[in-house]
C-alpha positions as CSV (number, residue, x, y, z in Angstrom):
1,X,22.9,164.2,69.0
2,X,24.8,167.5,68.5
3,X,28.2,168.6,68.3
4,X,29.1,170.5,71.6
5,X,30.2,173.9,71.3
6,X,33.8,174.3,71.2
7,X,36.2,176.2,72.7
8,X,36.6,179.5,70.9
9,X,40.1,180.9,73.7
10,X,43.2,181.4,72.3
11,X,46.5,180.2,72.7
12,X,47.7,176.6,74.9
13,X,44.2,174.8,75.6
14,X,45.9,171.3,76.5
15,X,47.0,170.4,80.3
16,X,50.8,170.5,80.4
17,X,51.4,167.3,82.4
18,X,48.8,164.9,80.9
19,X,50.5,166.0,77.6
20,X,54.0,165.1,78.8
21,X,52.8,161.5,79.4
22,X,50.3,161.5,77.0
23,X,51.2,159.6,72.6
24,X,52.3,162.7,70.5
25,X,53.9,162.9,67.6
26,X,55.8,165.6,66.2
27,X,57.3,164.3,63.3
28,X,57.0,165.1,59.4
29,X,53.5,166.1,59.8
30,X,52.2,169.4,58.3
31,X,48.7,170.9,58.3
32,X,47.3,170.0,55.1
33,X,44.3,173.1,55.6
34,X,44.1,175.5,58.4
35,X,43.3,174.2,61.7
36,X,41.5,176.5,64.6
37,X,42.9,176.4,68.4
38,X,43.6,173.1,70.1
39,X,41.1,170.5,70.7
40,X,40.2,169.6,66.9
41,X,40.0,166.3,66.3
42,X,42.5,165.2,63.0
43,X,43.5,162.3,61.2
44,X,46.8,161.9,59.5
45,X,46.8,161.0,55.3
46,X,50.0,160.3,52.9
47,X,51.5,163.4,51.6
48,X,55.0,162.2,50.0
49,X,57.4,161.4,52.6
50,X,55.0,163.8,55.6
51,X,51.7,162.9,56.5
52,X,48.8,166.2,56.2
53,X,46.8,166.3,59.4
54,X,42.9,167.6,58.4
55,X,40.1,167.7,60.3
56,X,39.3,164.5,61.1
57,X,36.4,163.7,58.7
58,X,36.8,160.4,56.5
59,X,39.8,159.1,57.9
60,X,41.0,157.5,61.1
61,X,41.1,159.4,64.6
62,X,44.8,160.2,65.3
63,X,44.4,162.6,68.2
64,X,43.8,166.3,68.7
65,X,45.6,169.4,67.8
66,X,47.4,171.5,70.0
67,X,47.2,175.0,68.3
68,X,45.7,176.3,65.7
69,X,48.2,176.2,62.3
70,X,48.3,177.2,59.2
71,X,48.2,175.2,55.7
72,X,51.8,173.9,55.4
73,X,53.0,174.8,59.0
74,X,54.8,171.8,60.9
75,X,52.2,170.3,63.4
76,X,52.4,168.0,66.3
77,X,49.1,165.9,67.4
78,X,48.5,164.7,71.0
79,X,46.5,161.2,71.2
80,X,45.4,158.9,74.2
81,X,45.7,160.3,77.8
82,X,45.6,164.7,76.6
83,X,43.2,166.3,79.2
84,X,42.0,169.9,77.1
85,X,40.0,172.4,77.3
86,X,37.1,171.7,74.9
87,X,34.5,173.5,76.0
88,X,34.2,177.3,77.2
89,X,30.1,177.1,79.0
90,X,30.6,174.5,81.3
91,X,27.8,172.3,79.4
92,X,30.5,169.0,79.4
93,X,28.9,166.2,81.8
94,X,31.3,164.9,83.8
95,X,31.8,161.2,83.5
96,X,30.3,161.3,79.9
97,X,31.9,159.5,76.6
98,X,31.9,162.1,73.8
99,X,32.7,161.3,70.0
100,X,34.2,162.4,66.8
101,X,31.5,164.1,65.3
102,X,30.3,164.0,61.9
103,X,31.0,166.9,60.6
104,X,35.4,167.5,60.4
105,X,37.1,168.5,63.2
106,X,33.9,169.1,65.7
107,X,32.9,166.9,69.0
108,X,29.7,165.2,69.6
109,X,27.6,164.3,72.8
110,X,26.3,160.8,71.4
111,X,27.9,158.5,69.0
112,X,28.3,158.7,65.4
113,X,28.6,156.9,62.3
114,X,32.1,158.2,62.7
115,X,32.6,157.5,66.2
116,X,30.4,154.6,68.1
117,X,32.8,153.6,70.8
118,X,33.3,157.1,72.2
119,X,36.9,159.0,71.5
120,X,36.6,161.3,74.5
121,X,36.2,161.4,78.7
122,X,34.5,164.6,80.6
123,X,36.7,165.5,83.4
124,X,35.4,168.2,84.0
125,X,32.4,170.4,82.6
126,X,35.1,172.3,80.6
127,X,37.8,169.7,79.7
128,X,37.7,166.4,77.8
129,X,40.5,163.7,78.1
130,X,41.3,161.6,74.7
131,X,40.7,158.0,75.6
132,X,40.9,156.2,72.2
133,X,42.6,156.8,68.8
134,X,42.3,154.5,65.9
135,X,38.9,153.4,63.9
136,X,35.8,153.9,66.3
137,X,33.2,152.4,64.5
């Protein structure tokens, strides 16, 4: 098992349309620490009245990022049905379930104690589509 080796481009990463039909939530979330380009899995936890998306790490899936933010920026998280670009060499099997790694906000090829169910679909070798939010083990 390994964490696959992310996508590293700049600016929008997630497919337009799948995103249109896809659960988001843009509500009174802000990043509770900085969050790289789109693709990182998060969770959401209490923060007052707003929920803090992090890395997702102990908590429960909630979807992916779609940009990178800033500590206390307003942030929007795309769940089940978001086709992105997770991947920049190609290495993504098509057909393959991949997980929420161990190690916050990173993807693996093989499950998890995180993840054993598998969060994530290859649809291509460079793009993943989110296929389940929620507890995976």
């Amino acid at each position: 098992m390994a964490d696959i080796p992310q996508s590293t481009k700049k600016g929008v990463l997630i497919d337009a349309t799948s995103a249109r039909f896809a659960l988001q939530y843009a509500g009174d979330n802000f990043a509770g620490v900085e969050m790289p380009a789109g693709g990182t899995p998060v969770e959401v936890r209490p923060g007052g009245r707003n929920g803090k998306l992090y890395p997702c790490g102990s908590g429960v899936f909630a979807g992916i990022t779609p940009e990178s933010k800033r500590t206390g920026q307003p942030s929007t998280y795309f769940g089940t049905g978001t086709v992105f670009h997770a991947s920049d060499d190609g290495s993504l099997v098509v057909g393959n379930l991949y997980y929420v790694s161990a190690t916050p906000g990173r993807i693996a090829d093989a499950p998890t104690a995180k993840d054993s169910k598998g969060a994530f679909f290859a649809v291509t070798p460079n793009d993943l589509q989110v296929i389940r939010v929620g507890s995976l083990t």
